[in-house]
C-alpha positions, 0 to 999 in steps of 0.5 A: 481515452482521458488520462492523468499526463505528465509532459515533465517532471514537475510540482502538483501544476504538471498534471494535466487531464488529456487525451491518450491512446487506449492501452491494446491488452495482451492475451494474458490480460483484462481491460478495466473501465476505471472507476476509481483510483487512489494516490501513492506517494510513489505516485508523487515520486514518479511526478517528479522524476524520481521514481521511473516506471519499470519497463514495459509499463504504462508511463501514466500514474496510478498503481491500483484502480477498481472498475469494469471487466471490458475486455477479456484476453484469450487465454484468460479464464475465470472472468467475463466482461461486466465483472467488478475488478480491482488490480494492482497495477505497475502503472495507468491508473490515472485513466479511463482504460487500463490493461492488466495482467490477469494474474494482478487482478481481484474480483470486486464483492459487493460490501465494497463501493468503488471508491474503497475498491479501487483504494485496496489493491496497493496498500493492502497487498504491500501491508500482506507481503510485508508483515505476513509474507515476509514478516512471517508474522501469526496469531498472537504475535506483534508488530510495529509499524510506522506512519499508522495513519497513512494508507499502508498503515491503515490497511496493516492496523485492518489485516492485523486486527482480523488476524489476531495479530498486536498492531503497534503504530507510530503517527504524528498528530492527536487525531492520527493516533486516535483514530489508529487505535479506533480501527484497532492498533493496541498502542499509538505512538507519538514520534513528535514526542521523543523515542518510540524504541522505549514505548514499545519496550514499555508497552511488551515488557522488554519482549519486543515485537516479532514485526516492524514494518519500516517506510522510514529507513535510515533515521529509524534503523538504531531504534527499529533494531532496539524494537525487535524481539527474539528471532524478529524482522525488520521490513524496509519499504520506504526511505524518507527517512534517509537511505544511510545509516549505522547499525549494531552488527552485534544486535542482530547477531546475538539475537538472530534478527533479519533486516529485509528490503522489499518493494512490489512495483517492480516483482514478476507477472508471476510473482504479483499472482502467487501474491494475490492468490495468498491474499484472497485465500487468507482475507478474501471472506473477510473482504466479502463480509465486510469485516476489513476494507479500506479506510478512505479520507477524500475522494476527488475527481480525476482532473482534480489529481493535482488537488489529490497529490497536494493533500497526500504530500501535506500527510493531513490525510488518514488512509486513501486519497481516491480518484474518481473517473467519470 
């Protein structure tokens, strides 16, 4: 099959479309035609050899892809080939063929073109777990979350918006913030223009909010602290911002706050199914409906992958970057 290879870490140039061995599923696994893929900024981690598949997973790029059912494990149940599917995946997106394990994979309903398939899996099951999962956030309550204008951002500002959940965000540009708030974010903060902490103060009337989904890290930690209400949860998925830092112990015990570090590339088979369960079972009609979907910025085509991760490390973009495989 074609694929996205790596001969070694490297900038944008070191993505080369070529030739691959087809991947052999497993019997607890679905072979995918891949349609389409999109860009993660793990993906342009793992290019540059820091950020390593874990074991047992395809080398190529690629953490979500939509496409064909083309093969069906034999003690897989409930799908067929010719199915639409689409799947969080550990690795192989970039490719014509992926093997999948059963329990990672969603059906694909008609409001969805496989461009926006294949741009939902990874961000909108990172923005679940975290703020619904984890966060444990409900109707009525409210979060905050950095980078609102990237796909996870996106993804978080369309899932609370069906939920009844406040969305706050943070973004860099005029333009970003314009359009978080068209897809539903009730305010838009502007990090270029000096502390967020006091913003979103001003915008609960010193309450707080109940969330603040963090890819930042270190260099947000003091004000993400001073964001959260009573009882609240920051959730740290990203470090760009630094991976060290100084914190208030007294904060977070007074008012009984919690600090957790999520990733979801490296959880269990099992663990990715219990997830995509909840997920469909609590926005899979709103999927269907089309009341929520993926925000898509560019699609490219796959060999044009070096082009694609060129835009997504710029940050000019706003939701996905999608590939499209012939």
């Amino acid at each position: 099959m074609k694929a996205i290879l790596i001969r070694e870490p490297g900038d944008e140039a070191v993505l080369q479309l070529g030739e691959t061995a087809d991947p052999a599923p497993q019997s607890d696994e679905l072979l995918i035609r891949v349609r389409a893929t999109a860009v993660n900024r793990a993906d342009l981690l793992q290019r540059q050899g820091l950020y390593p598949p874990p074991q047992g997973a395809s080398p190529v790029l690629g953490l979500e892809c939509a496409g064909e059912v083309v093969g069906v494990g034999s003690s897989v149940t409930g799908w067929k080939e010719g199915d639409r599917a689409m799947a969080l995946l550990a690795g192989g997106g970039y490719a014509e063929l992926v093997a999948v394990h059963h329990g990672s994979v969603m059906h694909v309903p008609a409001s969805l073109e496989w461009t926006e398939a294949g741009a939902l899996p990874e961000v909108f099951l990172t923005a679940y777990l975290n703020l619904f999962e984890l966060g444990a956030v409900s109707h009525g309550g409210s979060v905050l979350v950095h980078g609102g204008g990237s796909g996870v951002g996106t993804a978080a500002i369309a899932l609370c918006r069906e939920a009844g959940v406040r969305c706050m965000v943070t973004a860099g540009s005029e333009d970003k913030l314009e359009r978080c708030r068209a897809l539903g974010a009730s305010v838009a903060i502007d990090y270029r223009e000096g502390d967020f902490a006091p913003k979103v103060a001003e915008a609960t009337s010193k309450q707080g909010v109940d969330v603040v989904l963090d890819c930042v890290g270190g260099r947000y930690l003091a004000q993400n602290v001073d964001c959260l209400a009573l009882d609240g949860r920051l959730v740290i998925i990203g470090l760009i911002g630094g991976a060290k830092a100084e914190i208030n112990l007294a904060k977070l015990l007074m008012r009984r706050l919690q600090v957790i570090g999520s990733t979801l590339r490296t959880r269990s088979n099992e663990q990715k199914q219990q997830l995509v369960a909840s997920f469909v079972s609590r926005f899979g009609d709103a999927i269907a409906a089309g009341r929520v979907r993926p925000t898509v910025e560019t699609v490219f085509p796959l060999a044009d992958a070096a082009a694609a991760h060129r835009l997504v490390q710029s940050s000019k973009h706003f939701g996905k970057v999608v590939l499209s495989v012939p």
